[in-house]
N, C-alpha and C positions, 0 to 999 in steps of 0.2 A: 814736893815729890820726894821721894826717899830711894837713895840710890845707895845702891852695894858692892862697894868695889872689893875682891873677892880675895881675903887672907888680912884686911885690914877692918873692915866693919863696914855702918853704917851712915849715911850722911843725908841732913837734909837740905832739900837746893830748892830754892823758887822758883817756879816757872816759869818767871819772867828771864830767867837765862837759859831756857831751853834753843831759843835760836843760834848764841854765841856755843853752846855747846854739840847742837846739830850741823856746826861749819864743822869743828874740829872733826867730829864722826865721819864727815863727808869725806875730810882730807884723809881720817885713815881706811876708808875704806879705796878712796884712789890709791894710794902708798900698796896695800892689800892685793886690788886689782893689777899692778905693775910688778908685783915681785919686790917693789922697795924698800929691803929690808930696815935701813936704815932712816927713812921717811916713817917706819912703820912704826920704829920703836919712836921717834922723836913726838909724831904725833899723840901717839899712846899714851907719852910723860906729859904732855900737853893735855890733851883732855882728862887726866886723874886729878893733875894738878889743877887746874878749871874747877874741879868738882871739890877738890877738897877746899880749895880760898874762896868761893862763890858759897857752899856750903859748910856747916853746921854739923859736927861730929854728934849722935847718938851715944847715948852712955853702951861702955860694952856688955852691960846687963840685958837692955832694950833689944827686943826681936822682934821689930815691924817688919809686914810685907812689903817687897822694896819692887819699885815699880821698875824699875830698872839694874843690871846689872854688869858690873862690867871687870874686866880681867884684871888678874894684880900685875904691877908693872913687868916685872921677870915674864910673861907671859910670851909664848913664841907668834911669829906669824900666824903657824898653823894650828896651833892652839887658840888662837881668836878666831878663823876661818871655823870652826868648830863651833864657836860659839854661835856665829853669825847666824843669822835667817837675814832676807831679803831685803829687811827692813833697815837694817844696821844696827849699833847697838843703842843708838838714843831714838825710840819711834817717833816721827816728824810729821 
């Protein structure tokens, strides 16, 4: 799958890490739910980080549809809450 974390590019990630990376989602949407700002950001660096060492950098020329998207690290709470829908940001 091909994930886009948003002011750094492209990345591709196996699927077969989609469950280790559906925990992290999980915890920042708990972090999220609580007002945890500092839970919020730890997780955030944690699941980027996930995506980038499990995954596979795209050349920066390369513009595939990215099945997923997710915020650059500097990102605030409420700027991810923006992002959200229902689902969270890695769909499970």
């Amino acid at each position: 799958m091909i994930v886009r974390i948003m002011g750094e590019g492209q990345v591709t990630v196996d699927e077969s890490h989609l469950t280790d990376l559906n925990k992290l989602d999980d915890e920042l949407l708990a972090a999220m739910e609580q007002g945890d700002e500092a839970g919020f950001r730890g997780t955030l660096h944690a699941l980027l980080g996930a995506v980038r060492s499990l995954g596979a950098p795209l050349p920066d020329d390369s513009l595939e549809p990215s099945e997923l998207i997710l915020p650059n690290p500097d990102a605030t709470l409420e700027e991810v809450r923006a992002m959200l829908r229902d689902d969270g940001l890695i769909p499970g």
